[in-house]
PDB file of N, CA, C and O in Angstrom:
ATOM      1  N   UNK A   1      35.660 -40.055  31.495  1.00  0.00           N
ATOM      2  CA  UNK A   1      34.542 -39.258  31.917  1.00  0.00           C
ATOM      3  C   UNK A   1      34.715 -37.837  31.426  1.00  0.00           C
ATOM      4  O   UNK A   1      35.772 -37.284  31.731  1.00  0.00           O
ATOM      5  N   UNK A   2      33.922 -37.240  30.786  1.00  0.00           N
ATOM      6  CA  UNK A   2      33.924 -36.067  29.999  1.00  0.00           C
ATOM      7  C   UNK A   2      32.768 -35.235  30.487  1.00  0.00           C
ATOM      8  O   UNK A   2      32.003 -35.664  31.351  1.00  0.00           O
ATOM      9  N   UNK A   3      32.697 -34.572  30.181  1.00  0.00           N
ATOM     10  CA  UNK A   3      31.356 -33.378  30.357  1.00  0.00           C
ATOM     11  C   UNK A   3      30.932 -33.152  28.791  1.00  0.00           C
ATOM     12  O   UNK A   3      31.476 -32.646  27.810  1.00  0.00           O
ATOM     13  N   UNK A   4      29.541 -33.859  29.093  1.00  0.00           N
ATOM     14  CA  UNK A   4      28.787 -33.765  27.572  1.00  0.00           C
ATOM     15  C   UNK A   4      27.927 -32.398  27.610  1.00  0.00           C
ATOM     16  O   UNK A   4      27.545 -31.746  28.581  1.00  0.00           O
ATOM     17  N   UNK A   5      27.709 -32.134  25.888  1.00  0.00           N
ATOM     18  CA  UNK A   5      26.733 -30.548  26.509  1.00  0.00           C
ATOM     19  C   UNK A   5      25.503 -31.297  24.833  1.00  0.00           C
ATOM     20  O   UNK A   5      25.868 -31.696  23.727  1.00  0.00           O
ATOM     21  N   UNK A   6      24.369 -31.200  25.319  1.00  0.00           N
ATOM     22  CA  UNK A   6      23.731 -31.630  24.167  1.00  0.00           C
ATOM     23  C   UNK A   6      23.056 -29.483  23.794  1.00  0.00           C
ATOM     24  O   UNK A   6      22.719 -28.487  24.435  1.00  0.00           O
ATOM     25  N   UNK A   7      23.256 -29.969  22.276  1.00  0.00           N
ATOM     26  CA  UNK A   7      22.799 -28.612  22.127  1.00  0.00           C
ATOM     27  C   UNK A   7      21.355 -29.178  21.034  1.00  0.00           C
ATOM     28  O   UNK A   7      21.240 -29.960  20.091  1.00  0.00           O
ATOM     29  N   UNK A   8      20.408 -28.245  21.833  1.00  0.00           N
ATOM     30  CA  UNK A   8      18.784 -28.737  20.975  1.00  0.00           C
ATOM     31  C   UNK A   8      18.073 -27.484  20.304  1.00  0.00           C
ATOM     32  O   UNK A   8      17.700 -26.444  20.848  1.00  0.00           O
ATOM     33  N   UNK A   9      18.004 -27.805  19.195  1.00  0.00           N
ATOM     34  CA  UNK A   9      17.521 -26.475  18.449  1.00  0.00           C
ATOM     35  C   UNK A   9      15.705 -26.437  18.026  1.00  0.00           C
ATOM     36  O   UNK A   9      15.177 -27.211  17.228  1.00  0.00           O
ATOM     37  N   UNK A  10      15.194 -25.647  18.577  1.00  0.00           N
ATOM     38  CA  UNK A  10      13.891 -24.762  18.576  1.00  0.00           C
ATOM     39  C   UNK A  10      13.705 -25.184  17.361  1.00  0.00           C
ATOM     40  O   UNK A  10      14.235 -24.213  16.821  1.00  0.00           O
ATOM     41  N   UNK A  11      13.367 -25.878  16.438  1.00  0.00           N
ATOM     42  CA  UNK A  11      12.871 -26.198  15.335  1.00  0.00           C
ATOM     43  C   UNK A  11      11.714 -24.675  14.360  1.00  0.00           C
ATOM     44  O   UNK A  11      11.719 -24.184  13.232  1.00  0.00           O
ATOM     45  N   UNK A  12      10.950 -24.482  15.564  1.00  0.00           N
ATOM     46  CA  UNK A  12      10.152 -23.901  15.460  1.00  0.00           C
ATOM     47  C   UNK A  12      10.407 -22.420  15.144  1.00  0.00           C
ATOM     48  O   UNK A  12       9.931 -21.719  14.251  1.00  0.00           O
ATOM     49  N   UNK A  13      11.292 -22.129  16.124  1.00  0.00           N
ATOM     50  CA  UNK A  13      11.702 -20.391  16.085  1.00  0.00           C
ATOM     51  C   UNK A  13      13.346 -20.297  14.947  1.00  0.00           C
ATOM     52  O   UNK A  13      13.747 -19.198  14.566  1.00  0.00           O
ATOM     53  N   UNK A  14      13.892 -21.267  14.664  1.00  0.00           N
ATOM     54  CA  UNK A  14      14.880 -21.589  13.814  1.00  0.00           C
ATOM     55  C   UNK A  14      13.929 -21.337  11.825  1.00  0.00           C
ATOM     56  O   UNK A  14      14.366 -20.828  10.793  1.00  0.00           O
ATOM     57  N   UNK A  15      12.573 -21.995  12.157  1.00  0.00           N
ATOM     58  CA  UNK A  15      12.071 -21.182  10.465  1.00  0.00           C
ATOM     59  C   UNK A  15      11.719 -20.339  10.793  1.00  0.00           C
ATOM     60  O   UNK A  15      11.856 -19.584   9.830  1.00  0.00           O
ATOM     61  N   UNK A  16      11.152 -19.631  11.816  1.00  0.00           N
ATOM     62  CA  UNK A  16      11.216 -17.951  11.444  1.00  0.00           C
ATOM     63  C   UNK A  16      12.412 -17.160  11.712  1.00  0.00           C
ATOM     64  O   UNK A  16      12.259 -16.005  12.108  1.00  0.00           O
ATOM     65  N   UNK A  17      13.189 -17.476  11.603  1.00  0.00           N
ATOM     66  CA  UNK A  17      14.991 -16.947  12.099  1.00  0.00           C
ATOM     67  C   UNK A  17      15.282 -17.645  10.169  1.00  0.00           C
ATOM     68  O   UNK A  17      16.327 -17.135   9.765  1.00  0.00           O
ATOM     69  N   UNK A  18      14.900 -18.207   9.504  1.00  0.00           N
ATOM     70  CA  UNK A  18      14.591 -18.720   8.420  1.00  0.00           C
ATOM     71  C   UNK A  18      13.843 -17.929   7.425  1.00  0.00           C
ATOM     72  O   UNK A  18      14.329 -17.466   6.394  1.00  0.00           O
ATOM     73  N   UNK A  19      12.829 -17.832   7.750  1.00  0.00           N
ATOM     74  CA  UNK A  19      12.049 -16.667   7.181  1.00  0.00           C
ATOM     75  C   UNK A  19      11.965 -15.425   6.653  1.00  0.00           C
ATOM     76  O   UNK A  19      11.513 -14.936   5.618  1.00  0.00           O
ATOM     77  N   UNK A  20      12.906 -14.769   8.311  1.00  0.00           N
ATOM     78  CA  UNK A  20      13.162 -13.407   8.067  1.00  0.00           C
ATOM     79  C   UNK A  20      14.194 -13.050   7.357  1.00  0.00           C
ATOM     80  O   UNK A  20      14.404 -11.924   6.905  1.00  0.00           O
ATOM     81  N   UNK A  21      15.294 -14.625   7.169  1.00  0.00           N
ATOM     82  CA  UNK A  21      16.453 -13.757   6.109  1.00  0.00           C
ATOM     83  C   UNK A  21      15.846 -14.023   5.039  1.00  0.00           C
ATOM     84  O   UNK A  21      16.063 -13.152   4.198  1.00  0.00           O
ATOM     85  N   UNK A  22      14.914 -15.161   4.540  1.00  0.00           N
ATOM     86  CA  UNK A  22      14.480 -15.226   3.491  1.00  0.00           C
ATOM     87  C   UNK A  22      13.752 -14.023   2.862  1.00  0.00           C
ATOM     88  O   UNK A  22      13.634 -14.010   1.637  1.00  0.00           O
ATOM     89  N   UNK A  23      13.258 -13.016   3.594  1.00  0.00           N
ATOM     90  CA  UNK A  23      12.043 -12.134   3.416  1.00  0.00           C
ATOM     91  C   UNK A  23      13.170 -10.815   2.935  1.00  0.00           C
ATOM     92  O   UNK A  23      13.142 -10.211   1.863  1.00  0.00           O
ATOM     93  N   UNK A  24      14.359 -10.553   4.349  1.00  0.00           N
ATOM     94  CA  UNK A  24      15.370  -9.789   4.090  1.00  0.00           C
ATOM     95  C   UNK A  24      16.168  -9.964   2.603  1.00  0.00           C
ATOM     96  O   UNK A  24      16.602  -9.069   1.878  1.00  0.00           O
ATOM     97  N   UNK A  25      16.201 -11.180   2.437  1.00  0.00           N
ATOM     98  CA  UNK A  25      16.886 -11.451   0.975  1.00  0.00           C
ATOM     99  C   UNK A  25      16.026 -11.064  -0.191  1.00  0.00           C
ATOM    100  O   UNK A  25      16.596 -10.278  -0.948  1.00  0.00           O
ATOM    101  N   UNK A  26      14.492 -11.490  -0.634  1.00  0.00           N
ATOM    102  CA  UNK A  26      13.585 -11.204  -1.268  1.00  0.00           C
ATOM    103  C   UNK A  26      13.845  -9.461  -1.244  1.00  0.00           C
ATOM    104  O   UNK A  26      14.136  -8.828  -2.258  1.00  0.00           O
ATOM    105  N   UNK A  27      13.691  -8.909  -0.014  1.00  0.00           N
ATOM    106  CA  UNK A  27      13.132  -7.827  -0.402  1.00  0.00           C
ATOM    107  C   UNK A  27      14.662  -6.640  -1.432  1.00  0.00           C
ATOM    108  O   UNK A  27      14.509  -5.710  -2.223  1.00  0.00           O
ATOM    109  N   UNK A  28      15.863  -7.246  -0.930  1.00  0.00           N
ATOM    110  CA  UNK A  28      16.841  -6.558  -1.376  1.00  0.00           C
ATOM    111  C   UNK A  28      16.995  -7.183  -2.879  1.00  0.00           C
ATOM    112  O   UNK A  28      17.769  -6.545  -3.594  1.00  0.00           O
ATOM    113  N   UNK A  29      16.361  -8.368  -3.492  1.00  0.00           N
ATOM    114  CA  UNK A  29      16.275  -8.448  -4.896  1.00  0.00           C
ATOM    115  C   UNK A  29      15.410  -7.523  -5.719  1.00  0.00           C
ATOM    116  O   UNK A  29      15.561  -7.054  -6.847  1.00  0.00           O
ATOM    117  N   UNK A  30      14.312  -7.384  -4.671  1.00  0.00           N
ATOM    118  CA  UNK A  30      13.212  -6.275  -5.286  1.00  0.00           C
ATOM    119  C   UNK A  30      13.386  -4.808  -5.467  1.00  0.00           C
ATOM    120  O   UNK A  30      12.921  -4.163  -6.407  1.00  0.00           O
ATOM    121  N   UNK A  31      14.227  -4.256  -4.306  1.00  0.00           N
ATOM    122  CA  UNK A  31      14.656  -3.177  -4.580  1.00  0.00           C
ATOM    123  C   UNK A  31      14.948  -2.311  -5.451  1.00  0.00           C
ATOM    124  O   UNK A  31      14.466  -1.179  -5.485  1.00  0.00           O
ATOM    125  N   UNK A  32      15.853  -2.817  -6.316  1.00  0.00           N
ATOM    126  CA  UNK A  32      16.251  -2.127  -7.978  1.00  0.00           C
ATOM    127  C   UNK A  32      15.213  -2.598  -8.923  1.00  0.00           C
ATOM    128  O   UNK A  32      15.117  -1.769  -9.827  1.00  0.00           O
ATOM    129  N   UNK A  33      14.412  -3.568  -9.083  1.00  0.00           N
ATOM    130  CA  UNK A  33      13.229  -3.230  -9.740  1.00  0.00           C
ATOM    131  C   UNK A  33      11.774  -2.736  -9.199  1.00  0.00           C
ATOM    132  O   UNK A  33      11.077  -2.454 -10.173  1.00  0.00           O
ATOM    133  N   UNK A  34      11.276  -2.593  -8.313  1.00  0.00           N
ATOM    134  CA  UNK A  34      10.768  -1.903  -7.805  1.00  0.00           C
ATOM    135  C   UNK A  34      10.897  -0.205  -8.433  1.00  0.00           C
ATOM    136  O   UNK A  34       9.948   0.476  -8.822  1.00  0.00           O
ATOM    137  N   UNK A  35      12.306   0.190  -8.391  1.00  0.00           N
ATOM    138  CA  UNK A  35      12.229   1.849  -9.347  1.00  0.00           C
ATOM    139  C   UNK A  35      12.050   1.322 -10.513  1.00  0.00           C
ATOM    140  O   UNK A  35      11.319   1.939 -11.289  1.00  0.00           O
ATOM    141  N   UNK A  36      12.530   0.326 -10.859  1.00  0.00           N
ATOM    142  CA  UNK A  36      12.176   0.118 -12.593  1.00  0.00           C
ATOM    143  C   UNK A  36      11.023  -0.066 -13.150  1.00  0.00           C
ATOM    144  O   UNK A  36      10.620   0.430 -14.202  1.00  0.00           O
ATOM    145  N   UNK A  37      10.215  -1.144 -12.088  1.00  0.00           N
ATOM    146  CA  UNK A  37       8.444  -1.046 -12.505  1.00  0.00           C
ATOM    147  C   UNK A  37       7.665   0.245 -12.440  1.00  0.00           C
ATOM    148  O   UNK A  37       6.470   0.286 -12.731  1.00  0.00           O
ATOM    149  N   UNK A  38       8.550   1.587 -11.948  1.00  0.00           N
ATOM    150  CA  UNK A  38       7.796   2.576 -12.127  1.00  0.00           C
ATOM    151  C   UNK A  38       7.941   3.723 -13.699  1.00  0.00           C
ATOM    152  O   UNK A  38       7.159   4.567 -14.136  1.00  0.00           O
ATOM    153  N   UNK A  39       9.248   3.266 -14.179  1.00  0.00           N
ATOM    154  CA  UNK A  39       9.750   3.665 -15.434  1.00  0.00           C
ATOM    155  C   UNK A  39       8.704   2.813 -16.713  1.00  0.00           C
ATOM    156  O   UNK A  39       8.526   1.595 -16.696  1.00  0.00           O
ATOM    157  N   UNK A  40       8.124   3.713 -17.722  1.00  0.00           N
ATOM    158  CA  UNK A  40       7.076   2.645 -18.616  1.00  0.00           C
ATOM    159  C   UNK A  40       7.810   1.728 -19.757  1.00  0.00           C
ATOM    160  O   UNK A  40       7.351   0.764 -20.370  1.00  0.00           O
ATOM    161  N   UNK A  41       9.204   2.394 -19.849  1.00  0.00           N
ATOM    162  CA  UNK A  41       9.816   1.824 -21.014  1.00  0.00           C
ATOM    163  C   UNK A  41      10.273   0.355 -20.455  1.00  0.00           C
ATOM    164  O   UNK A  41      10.213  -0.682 -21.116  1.00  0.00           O
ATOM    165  N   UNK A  42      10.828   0.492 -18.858  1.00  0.00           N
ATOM    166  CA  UNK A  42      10.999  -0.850 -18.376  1.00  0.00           C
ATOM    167  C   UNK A  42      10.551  -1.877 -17.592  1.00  0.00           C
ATOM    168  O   UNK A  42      10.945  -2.935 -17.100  1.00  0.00           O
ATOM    169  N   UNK A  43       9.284  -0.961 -17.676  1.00  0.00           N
ATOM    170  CA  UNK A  43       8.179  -2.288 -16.716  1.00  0.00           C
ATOM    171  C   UNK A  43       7.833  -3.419 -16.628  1.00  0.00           C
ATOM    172  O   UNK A  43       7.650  -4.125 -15.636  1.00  0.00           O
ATOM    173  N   UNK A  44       7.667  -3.748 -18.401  1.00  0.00           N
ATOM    174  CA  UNK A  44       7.391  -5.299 -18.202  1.00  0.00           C
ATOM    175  C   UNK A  44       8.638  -6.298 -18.195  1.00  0.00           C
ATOM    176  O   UNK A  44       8.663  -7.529 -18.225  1.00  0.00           O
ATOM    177  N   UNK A  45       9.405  -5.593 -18.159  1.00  0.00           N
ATOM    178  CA  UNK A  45      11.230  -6.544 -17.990  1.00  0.00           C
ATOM    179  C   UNK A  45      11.017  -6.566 -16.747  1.00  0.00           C
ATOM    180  O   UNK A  45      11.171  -7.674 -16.233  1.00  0.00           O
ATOM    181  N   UNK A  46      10.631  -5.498 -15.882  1.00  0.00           N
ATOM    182  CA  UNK A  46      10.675  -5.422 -14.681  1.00  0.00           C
ATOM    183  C   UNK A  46       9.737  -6.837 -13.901  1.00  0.00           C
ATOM    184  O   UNK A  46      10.125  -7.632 -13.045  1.00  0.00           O
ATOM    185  N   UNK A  47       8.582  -6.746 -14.507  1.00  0.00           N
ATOM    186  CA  UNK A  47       7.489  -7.528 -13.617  1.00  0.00           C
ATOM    187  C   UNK A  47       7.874  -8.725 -14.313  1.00  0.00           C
ATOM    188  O   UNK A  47       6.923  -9.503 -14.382  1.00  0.00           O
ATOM    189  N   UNK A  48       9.242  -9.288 -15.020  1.00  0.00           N
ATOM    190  CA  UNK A  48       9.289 -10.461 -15.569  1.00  0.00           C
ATOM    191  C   UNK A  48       9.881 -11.169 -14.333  1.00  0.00           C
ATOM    192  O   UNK A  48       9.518 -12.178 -13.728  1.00  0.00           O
ATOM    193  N   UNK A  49      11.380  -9.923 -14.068  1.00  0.00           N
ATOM    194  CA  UNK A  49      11.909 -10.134 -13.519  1.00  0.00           C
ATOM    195  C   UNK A  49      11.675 -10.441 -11.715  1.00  0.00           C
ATOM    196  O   UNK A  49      12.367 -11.106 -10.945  1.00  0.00           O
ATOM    197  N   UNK A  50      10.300  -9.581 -11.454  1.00  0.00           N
ATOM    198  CA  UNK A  50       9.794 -10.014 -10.336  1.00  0.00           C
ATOM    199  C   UNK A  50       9.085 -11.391  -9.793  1.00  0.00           C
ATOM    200  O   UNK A  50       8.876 -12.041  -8.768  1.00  0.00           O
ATOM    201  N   UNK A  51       8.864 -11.373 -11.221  1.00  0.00           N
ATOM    202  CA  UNK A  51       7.841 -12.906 -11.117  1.00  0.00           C
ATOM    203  C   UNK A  51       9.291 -14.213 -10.898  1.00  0.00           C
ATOM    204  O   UNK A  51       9.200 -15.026  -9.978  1.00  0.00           O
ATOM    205  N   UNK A  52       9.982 -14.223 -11.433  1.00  0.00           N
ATOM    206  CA  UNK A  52      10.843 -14.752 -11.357  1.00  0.00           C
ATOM    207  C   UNK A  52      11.713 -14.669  -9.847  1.00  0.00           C
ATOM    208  O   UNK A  52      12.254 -15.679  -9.397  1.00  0.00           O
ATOM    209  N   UNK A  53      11.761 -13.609  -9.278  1.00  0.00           N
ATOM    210  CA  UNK A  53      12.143 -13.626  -7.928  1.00  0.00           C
ATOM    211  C   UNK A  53      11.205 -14.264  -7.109  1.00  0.00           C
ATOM    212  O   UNK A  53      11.482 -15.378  -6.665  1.00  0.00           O
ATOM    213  N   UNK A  54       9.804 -13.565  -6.754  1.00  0.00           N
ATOM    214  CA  UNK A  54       8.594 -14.580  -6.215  1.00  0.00           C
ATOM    215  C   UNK A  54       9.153 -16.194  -6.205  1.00  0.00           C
ATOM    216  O   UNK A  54       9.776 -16.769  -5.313  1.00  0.00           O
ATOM    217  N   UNK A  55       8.627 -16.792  -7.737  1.00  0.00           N
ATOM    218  CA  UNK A  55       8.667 -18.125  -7.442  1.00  0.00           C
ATOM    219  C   UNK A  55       9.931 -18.859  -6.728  1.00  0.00           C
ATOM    220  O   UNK A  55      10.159 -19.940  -6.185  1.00  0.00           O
ATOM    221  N   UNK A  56      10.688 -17.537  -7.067  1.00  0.00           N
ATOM    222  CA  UNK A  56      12.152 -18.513  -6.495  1.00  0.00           C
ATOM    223  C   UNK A  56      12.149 -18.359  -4.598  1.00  0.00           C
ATOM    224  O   UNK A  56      12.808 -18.959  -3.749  1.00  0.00           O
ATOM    225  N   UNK A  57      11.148 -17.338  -4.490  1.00  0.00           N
ATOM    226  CA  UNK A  57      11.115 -17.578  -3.034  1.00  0.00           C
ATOM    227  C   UNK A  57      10.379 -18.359  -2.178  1.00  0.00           C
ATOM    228  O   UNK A  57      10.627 -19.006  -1.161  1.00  0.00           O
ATOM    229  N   UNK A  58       9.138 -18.070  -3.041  1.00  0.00           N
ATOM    230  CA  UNK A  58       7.564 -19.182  -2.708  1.00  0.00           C
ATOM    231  C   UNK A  58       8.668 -20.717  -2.854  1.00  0.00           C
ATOM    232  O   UNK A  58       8.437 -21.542  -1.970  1.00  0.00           O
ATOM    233  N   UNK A  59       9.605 -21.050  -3.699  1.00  0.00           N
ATOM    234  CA  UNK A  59       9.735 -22.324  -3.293  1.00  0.00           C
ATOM    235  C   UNK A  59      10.096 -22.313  -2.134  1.00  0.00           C
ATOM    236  O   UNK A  59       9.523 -22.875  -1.200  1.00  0.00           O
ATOM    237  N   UNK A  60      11.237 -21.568  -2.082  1.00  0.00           N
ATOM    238  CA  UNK A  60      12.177 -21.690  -0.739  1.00  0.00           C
ATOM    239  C   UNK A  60      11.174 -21.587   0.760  1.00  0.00           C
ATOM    240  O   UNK A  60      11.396 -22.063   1.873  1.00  0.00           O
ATOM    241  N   UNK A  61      10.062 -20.800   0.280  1.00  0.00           N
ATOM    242  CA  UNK A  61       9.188 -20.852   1.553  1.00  0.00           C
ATOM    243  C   UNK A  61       8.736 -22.051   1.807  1.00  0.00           C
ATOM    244  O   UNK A  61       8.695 -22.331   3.005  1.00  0.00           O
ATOM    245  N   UNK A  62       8.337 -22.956   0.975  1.00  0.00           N
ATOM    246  CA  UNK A  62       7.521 -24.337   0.800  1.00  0.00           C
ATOM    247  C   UNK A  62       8.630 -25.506   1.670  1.00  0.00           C
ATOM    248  O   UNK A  62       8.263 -26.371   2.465  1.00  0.00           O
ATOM    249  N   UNK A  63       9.901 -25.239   1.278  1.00  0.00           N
ATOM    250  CA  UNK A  63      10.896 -25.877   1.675  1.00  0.00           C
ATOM    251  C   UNK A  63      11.172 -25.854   2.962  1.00  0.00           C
ATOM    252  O   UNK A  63      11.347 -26.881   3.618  1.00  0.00           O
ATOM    253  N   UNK A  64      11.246 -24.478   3.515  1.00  0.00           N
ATOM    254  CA  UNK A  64      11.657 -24.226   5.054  1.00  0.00           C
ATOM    255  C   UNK A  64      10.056 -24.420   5.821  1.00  0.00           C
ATOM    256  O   UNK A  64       9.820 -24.631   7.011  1.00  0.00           O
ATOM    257  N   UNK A  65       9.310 -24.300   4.934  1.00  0.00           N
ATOM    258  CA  UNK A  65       7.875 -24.668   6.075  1.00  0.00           C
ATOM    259  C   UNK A  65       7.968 -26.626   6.017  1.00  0.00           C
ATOM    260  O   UNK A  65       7.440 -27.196   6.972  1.00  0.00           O
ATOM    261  N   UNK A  66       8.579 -27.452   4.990  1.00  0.00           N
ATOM    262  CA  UNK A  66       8.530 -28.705   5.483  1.00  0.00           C
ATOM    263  C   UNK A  66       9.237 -29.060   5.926  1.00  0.00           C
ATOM    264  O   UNK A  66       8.989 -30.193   6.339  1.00  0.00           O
ATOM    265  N   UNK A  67      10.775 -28.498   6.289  1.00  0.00           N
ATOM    266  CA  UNK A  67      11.870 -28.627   7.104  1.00  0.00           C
ATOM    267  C   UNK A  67      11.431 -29.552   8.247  1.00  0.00           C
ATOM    268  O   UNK A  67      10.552 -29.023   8.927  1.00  0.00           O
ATOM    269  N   UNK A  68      11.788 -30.792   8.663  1.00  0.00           N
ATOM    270  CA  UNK A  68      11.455 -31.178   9.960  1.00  0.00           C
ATOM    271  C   UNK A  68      13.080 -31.741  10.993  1.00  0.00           C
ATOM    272  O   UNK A  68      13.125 -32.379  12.045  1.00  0.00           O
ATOM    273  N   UNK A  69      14.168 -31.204  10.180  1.00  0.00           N
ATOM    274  CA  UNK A  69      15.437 -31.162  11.202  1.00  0.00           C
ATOM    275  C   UNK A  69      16.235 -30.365  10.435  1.00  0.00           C
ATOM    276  O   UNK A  69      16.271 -30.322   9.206  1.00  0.00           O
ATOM    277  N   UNK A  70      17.231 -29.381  11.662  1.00  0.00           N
ATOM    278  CA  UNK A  70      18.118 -28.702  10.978  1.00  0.00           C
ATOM    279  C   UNK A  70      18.854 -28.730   9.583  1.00  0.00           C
ATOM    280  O   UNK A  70      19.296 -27.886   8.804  1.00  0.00           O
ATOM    281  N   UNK A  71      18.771 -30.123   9.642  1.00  0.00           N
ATOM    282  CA  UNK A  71      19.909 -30.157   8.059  1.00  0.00           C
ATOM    283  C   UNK A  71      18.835 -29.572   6.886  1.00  0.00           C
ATOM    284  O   UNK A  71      19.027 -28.604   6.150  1.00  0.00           O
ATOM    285  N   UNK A  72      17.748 -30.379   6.932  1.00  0.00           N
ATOM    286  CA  UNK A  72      16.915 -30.076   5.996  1.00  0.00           C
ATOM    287  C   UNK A  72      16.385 -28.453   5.725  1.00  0.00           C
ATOM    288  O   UNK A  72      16.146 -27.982   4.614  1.00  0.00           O
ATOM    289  N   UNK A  73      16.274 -27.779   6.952  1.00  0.00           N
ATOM    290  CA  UNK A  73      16.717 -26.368   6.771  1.00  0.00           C
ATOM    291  C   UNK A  73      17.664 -25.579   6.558  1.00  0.00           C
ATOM    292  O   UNK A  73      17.555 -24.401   6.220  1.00  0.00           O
ATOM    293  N   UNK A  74      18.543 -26.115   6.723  1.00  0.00           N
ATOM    294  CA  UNK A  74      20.043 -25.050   6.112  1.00  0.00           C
ATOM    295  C   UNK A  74      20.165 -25.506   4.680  1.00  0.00           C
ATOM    296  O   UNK A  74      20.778 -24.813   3.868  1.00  0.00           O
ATOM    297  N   UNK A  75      19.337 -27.191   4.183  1.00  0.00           N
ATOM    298  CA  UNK A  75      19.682 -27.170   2.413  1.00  0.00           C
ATOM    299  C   UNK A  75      18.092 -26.244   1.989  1.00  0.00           C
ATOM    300  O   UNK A  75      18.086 -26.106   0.765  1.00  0.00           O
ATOM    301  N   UNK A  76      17.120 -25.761   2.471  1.00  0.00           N
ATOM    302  CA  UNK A  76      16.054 -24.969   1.925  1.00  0.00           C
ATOM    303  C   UNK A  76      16.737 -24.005   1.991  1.00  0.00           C
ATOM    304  O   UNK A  76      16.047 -23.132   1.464  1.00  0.00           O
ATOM    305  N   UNK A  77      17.778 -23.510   2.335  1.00  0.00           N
ATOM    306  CA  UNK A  77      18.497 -21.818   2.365  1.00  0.00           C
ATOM    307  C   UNK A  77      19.731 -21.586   1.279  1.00  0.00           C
ATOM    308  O   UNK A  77      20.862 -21.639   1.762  1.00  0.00           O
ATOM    309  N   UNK A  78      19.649 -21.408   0.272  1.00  0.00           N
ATOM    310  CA  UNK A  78      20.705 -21.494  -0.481  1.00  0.00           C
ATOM    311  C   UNK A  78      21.845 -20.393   0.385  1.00  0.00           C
ATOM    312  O   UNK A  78      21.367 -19.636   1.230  1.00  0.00           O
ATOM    313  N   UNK A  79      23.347 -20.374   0.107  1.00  0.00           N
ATOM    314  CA  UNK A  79      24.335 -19.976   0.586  1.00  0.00           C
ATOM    315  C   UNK A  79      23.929 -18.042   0.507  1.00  0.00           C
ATOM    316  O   UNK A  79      23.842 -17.351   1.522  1.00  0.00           O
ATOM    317  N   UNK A  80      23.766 -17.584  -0.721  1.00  0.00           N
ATOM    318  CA  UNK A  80      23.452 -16.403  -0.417  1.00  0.00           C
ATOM    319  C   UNK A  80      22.226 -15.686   0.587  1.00  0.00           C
ATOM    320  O   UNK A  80      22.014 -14.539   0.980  1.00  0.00           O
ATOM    321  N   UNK A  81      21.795 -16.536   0.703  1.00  0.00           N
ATOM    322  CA  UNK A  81      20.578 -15.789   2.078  1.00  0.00           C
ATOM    323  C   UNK A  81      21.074 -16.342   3.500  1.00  0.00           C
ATOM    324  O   UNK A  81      20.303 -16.153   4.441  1.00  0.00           O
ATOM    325  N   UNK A  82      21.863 -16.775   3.664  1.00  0.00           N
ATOM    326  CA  UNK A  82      22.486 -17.425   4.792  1.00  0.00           C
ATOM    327  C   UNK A  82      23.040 -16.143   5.844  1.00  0.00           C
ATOM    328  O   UNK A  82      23.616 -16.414   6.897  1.00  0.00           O
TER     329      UNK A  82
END
């Protein structure tokens, strides 16, 4: 006879606890180009490089919005936004 403890996770408030590092992570990629899209010599490297951050987040958003159990949300989070 043991003492069981079930632990149940909020599905719901777990993707926006999801979200916000995702958003926190996005926005610290943008940061250093953000001054660069304002420089003219390096703008369009810049907005290459943004576009390229976007999609890589829009997936990750697509991913954690179909998440329907924890596991499947911690693999929509790659290790660096964790």
């Amino acid at each position: 006879m043991g003492v069981y403890s079930v632990i149940t996770v909020n599905i719901i408030k777990a993707k926006g606890i999801a979200h916000d590092l995702r958003r926190s992570a996005r926005s610290a990629e943008f940061a250093p180009l953000d001054v660069k899209a304002t420089i003219p010599s390096e703008a369009t490297a810049a907005e290459e490089a943004r576009a390229a951050i976007r999609t890589k987040y829009d997936d990750m958003q697509v991913a954690i919005n179909a998440a329907a159990t924890v596991d499947a949300l911690k693999a929509a989070m790659p290790q660096e936004v964790k």
